[in-house]
C-alpha positions in Angstrom: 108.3 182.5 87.8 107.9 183.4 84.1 105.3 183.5 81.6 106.9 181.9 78.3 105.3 181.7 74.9 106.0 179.6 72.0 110.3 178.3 72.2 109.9 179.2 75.5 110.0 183.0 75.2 109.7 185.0 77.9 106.5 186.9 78.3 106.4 188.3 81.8 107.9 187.7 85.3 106.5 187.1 88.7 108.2 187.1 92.1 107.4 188.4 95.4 108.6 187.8 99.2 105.7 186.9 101.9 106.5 187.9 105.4 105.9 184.8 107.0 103.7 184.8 110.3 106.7 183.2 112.5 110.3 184.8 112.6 112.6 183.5 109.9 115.1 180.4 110.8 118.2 181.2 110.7 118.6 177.7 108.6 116.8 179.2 105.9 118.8 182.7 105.8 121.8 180.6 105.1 120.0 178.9 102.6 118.5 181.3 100.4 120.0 184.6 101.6 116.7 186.0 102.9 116.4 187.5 106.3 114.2 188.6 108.4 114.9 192.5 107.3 113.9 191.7 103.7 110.5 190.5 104.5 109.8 192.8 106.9 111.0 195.4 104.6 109.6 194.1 101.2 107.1 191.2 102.1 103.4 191.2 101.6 100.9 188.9 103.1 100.3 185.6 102.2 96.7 186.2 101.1 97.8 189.2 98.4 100.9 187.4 97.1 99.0 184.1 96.3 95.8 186.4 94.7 98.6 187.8 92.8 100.4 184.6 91.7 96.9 183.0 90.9 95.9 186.1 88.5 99.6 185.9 87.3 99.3 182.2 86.2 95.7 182.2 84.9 94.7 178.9 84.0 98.4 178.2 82.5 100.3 175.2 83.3 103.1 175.1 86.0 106.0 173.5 85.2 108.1 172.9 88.8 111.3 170.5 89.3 110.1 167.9 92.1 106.6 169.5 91.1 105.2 167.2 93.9 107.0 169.9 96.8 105.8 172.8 94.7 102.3 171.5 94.7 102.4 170.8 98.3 103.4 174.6 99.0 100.8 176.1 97.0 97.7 174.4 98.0 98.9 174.6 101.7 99.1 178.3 100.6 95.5 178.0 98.6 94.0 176.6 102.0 95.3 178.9 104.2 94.3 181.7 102.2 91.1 180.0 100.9 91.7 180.5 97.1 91.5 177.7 95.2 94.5 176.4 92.9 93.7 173.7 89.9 96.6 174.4 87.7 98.3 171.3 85.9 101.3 171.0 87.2 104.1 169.2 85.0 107.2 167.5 86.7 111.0 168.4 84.6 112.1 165.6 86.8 110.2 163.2 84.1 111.9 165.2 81.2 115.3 165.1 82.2 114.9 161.2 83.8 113.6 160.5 79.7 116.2 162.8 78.1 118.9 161.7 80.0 118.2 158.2 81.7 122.1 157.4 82.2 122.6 160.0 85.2 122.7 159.4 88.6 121.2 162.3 90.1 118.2 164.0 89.0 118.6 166.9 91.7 118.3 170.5 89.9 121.8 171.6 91.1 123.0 168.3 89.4 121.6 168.8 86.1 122.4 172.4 86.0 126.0 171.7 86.5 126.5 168.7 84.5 124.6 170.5 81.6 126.8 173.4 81.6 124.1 175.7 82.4 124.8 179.2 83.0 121.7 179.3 85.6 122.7 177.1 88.9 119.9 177.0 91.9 120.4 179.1 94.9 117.4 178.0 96.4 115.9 181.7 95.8 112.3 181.2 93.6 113.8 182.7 90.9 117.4 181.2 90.3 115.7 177.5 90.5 113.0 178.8 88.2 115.2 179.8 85.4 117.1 176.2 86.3 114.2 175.0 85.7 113.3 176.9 82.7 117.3 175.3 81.1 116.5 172.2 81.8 113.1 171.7 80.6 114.6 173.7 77.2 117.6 171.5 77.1 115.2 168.4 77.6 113.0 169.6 75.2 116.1 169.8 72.7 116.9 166.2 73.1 113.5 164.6 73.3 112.5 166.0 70.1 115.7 164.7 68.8 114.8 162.6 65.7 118.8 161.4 66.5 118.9 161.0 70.3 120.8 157.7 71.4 118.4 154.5 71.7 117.0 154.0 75.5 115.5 157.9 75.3 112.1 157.5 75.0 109.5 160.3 75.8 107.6 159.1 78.8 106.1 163.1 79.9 
């Protein structure tokens, strides 16, 4: 996760791995590269990795692709841990469904390939964050567009 500033600057970065209270699936090993020996090795609790996301974000806006599976993560997290979490959250899904309403697919890995960007998901926090990050720049780009082809409209 970053911190970005004005033209979406980066400010600061956040990222940690939370041993989980059950054994790691092997489904999810194959689908982040995570195992079990990372988080035992470099995983914190639950508890202090949310505190520290929480004093990371402030009262900042989120921005999260599918923000709605995000949102569900974090205040499972926020209950479990009994910190609260009231941040806005903002969907990129609405951005890139407004910048580019012709496309079929608004999955992350879609618009990250179709756009070219250098940054493709791997399902790791930080590779879809920094999808994330080119696709709400690259929306932002053509939203802002005095030019951009009719049928674009700014709906987020």
């Amino acid at each position: 996760m970053w911190r970005l500033g004005k033209g979406f600057r980066t400010i600061s970065e956040f990222s940690v791995l939370v041993k989980p209270r059950l054994a790691l699936p092997p489904k999810i090993t194959q689908l982040t590269g995570i195992d079990q020996a990372m988080l035992d090795g470099q995983g914190i609790r639950l508890h202090d990795g949310f505190r520290q996301l929480l004093d990371f974000l402030g009262d900042r806006p989120v921005f999260a692709h599918h923000a709605a599976f995000d949102q569900s993560f974090l205040v499972n997290a926020s209950a479990q841990c009994g910190l609260g979490f009231s941040n806005v959250m903002y969907d990129t899904i609405c951005m890139a469904e407004a910048a580019w309403p012709e496309l079929d697919s608004y999955a992350l890995f879609s618009l990250a390939q179709r756009m070219g960007l250098g940054n493709s998901p791997a399902h790791r926090a930080l590779a879809d964050a920094k999808a994330t990050l080119d696709v709400l720049k690259a929306a932002d780009v053509v939203l802002r567009s005095p030019h951009r082809p009719k049928g674009h409209q700014r709906r987020c």
